[in-house]
C-alpha positions as CSV (number, residue, x, y, z in Angstrom):
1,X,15.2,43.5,-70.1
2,X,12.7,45.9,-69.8
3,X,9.8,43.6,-69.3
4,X,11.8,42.1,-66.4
5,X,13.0,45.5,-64.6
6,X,8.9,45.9,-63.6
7,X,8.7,42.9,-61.7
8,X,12.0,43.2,-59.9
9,X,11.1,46.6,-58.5
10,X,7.9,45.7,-57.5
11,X,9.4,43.2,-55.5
12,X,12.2,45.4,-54.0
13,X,9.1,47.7,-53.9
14,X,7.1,44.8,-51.4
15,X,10.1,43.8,-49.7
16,X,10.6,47.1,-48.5
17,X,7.3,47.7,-47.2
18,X,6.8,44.0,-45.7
19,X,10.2,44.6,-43.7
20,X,8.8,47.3,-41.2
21,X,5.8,45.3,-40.3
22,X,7.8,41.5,-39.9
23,X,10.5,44.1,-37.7
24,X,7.9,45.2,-35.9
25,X,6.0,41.5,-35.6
26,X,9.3,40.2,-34.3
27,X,9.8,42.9,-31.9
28,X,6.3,41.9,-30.2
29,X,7.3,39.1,-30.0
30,X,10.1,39.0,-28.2
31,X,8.4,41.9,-26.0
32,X,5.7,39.0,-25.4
33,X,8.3,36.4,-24.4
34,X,10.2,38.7,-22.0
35,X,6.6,39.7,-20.4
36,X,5.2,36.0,-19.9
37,X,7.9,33.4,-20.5
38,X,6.1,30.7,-19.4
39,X,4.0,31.2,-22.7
40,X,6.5,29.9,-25.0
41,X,8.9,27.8,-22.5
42,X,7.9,24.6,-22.3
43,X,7.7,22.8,-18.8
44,X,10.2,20.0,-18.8
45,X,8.6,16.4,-18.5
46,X,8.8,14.0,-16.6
47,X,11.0,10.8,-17.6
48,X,11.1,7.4,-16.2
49,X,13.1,4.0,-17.2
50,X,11.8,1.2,-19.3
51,X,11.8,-1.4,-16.3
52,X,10.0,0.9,-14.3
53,X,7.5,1.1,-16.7
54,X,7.0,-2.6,-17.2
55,X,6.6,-2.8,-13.2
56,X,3.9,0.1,-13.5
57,X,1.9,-1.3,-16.6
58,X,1.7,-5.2,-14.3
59,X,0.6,-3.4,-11.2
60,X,-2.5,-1.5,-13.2
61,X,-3.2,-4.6,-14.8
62,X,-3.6,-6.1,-11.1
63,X,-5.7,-3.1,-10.2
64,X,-7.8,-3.5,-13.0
65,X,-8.2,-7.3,-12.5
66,X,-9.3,-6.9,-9.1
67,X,-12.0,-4.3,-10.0
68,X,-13.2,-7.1,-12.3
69,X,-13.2,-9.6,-10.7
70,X,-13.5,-13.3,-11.4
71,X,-16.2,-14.6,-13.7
72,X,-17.6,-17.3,-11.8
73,X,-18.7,-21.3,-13.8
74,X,-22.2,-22.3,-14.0
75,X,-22.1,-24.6,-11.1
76,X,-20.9,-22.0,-9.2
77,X,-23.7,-19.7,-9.9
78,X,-26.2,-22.4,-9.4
79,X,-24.7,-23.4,-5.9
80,X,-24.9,-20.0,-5.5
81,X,-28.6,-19.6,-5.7
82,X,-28.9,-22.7,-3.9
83,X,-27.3,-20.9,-1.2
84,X,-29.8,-17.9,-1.4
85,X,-33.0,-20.5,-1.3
86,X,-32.0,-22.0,1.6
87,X,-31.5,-18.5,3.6
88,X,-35.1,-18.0,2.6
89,X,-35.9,-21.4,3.7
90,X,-34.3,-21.1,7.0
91,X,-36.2,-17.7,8.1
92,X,-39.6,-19.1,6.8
93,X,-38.8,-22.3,8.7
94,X,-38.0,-19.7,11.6
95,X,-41.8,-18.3,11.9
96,X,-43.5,-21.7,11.3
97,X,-41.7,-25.3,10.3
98,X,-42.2,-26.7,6.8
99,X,-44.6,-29.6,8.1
100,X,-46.8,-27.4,10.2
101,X,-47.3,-24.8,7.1
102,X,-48.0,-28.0,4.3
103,X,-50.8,-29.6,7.5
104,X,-52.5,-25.6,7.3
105,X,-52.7,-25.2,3.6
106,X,-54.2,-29.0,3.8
107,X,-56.6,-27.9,5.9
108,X,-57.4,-24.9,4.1
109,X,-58.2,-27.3,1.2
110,X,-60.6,-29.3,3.5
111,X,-62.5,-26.5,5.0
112,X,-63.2,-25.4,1.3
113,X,-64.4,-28.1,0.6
114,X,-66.9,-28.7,3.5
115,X,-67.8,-24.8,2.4
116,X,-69.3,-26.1,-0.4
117,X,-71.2,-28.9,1.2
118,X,-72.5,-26.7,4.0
119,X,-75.7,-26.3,4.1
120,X,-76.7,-24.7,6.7
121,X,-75.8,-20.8,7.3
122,X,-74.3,-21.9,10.8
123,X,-72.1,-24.1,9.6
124,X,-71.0,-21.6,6.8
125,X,-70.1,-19.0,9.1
126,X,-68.5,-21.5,11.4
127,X,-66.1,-22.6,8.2
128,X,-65.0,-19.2,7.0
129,X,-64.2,-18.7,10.6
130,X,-61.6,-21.6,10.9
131,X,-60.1,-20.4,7.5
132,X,-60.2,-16.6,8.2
133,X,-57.7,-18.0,11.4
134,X,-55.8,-20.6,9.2
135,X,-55.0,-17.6,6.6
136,X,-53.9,-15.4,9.6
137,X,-51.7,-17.9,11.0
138,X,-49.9,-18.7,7.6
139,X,-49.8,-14.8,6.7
140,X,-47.8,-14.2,10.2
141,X,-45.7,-16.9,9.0
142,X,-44.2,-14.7,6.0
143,X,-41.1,-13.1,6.1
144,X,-41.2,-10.1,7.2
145,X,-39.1,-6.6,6.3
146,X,-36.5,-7.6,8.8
147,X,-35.7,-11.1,7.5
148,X,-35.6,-9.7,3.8
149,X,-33.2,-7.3,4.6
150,X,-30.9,-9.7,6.2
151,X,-31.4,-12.2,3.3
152,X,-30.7,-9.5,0.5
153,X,-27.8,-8.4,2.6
154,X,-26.3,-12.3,3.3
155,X,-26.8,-12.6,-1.0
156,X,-25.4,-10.0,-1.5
157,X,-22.0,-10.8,0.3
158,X,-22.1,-14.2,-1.4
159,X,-22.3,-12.7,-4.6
160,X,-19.3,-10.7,-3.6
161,X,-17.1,-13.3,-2.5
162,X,-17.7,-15.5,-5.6
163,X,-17.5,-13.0,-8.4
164,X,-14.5,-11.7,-6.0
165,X,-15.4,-8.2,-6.7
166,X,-14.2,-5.4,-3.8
167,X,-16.6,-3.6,-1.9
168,X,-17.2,0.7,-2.6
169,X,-14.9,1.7,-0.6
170,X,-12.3,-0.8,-1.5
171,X,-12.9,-0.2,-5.3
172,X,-12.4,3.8,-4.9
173,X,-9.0,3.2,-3.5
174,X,-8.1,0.8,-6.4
175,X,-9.4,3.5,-8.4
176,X,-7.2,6.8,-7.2
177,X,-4.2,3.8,-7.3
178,X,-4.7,3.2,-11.1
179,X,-5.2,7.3,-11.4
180,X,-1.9,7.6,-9.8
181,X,-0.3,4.7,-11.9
182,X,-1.6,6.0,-15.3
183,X,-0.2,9.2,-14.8
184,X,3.0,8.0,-14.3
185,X,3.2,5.7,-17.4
186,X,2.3,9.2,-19.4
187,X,6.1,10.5,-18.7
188,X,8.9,9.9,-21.0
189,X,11.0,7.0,-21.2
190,X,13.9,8.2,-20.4
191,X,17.1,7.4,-23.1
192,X,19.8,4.4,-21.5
193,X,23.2,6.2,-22.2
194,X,25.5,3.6,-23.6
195,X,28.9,3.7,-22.4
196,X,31.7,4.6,-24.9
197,X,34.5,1.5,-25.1
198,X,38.3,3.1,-25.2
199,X,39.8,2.3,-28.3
200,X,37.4,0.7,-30.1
């Protein structure tokens, strides 16, 4: 019994030391929670119903799906650069027809070789003259800045409309939308009550 005794007082001993300081803990506590409440109240949630969620969850998956877009088939894609050729086509055909640009490149070919044959310095100098102006004619035949612009901007809106993908603007407002959405599937569902059958 003596052996035990010890202990036991040094408990009571503890326990009457540690009392003070947990009063005192508790007692700041509380003078915490009466000074800023908002610290330990928590701010209510916000609840919505199962169906309502369902609806919410198909509408981001639209949203979602239309900043995807559609994954277009090979043979789309091929028509699609198809498409793209012939606006290059058309605005090289524009400055100077496809005949009249395969007769100058022949000629080219003919003048260089009668360049080689020349043998006098006249008729050298008269040669490079008539290819000099050939070369001139064809390079003012190119496409120039303009017409690459407006090609890159016509590709551009074919791409679009096959890989159905919205435009900037368009895609930030599906954006804030799916923003909007997601933060409302992040409230609680909120409980059905089930009504209670009179003498069951």
């Amino acid at each position: 019994m003596k052996h035990l005794a010890r202990p036991v007082a040094v408990l009571a001993c503890s326990a009457a030391i540690l009392s003070p300081i947990a009063l005192a803990s508790s007692a700041s506590a509380s003078a915490a929670a009466a000074t800023h409440p908002a610290a330990v109240s928590h701010t209510p949630r916000c609840t919505i119903t199962a169906p309502d969620r369902t609806a919410l969850m198909d509408q981001l998956a639209q949203l979602r799906a239309q900043l995807r877009g559609t994954r277009p088939s090979t043979a789309d894609v091929r028509a699609l650069h198809a498409a793209i050729a012939e606006l290059r086509t058309a605005a090289l055909d524009a400055n100077m027809s496809a005949p009249l640009r395969a007769a100058k490149l022949a000629q080219l070919v003919q003048l260089s070789a009668a360049l080689k044959a020349a043998t006098s310095v006249t008729d050298r100098v008269a040669i490079r003259a008539q290819r000099a102006a050939i070369r001139a004619e064809l390079q003012a035949a190119r496409l120039t800045w303009a017409q690459r612009v407006a090609i890159q901007a016509e590709a551009a809106a074919l791409r679009a409309a096959l890989w159905g993908r919205p435009t900037a603007a368009q895609a930030k407002v599906l954006r804030a939308e799916a923003v909007t959405i997601e933060a409302q599937l992040r409230c609680h569902i909120a409980l059905t009550s089930v009504p209670v059958v009179v003498g069951a």
